[in-house]
N, C-alpha and C positions, 0 to 999 in steps of 0.2 A: 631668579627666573631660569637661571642654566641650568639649577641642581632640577631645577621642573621637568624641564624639556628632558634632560639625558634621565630620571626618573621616570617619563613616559614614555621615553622610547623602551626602555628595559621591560614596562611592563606591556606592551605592545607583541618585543620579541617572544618574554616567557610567556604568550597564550598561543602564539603561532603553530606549535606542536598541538593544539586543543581541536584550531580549525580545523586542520588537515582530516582531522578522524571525523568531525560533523561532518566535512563534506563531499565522505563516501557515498553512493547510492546505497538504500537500504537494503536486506536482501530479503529477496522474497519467501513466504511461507505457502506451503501447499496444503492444497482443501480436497473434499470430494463432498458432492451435495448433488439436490435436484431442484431445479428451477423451479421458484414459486409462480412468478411475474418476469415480464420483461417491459421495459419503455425505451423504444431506439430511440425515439424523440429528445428524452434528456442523458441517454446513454448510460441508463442503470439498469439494474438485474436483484431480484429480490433470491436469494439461493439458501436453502437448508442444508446446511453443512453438517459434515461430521466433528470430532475434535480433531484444534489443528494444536498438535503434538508442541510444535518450534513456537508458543506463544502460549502454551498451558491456556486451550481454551475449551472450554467445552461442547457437546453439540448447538446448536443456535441456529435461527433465520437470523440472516443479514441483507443489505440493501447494497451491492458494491457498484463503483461508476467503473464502466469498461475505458480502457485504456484507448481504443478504436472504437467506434458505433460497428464498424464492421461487424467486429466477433456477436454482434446481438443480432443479426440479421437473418430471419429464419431460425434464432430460436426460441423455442414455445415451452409453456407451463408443463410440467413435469418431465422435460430430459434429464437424464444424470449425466453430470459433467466434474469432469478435474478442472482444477484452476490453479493460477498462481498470484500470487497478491500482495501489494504494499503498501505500507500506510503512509501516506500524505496529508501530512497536517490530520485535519478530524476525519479525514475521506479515509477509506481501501478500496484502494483501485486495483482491479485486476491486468494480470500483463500477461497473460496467457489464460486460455480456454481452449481447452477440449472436450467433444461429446463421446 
């Protein structure tokens, strides 16, 4: 039972170097597009973007949840806006907008 315990401890320490880098915030990638839709209600934005270069994507409509309802506030189908964004879990949330 002793070789268990000092066995799990050893394998506890050698992943500790693993955590640390998961539990950077992500960094965010920049877009430019124009408003398809907007719903303040559940705090998403439907946006046609260009390609975002830092994630080899191509042009696309995407659906992203705003990080504040704020930033959705007075705006309407077809502005052109910069954004910036990161993904959470199955979401892309935006953390910045600009029109």
């Amino acid at each position: 039972m002793r070789s268990f315990a000092a066995f799990f401890a050893a394998l506890v320490l050698s992943l500790a170097p693993y955590s640390a880098v998961q539990a950077q915030p992500p960094k965010p990638a920049h877009a430019s597009g124009v408003v398809k839709s907007v719903n303040v209600a559940q705090g998403t934005v439907s946006i046609a973007h260009g390609p975002v270069a830092s994630l080899n994507w191509p042009p696309m409509t995407m659906t992203f949840v705003a990080r504040e309802k704020k930033m959705l506030e007075n705006l309407q189908p077809g502005t052109k806006v910069e954004f910036e964004f990161v993904q959470e879990g199955s979401r892309y949330t935006i953390t910045s907008l600009k029109r």
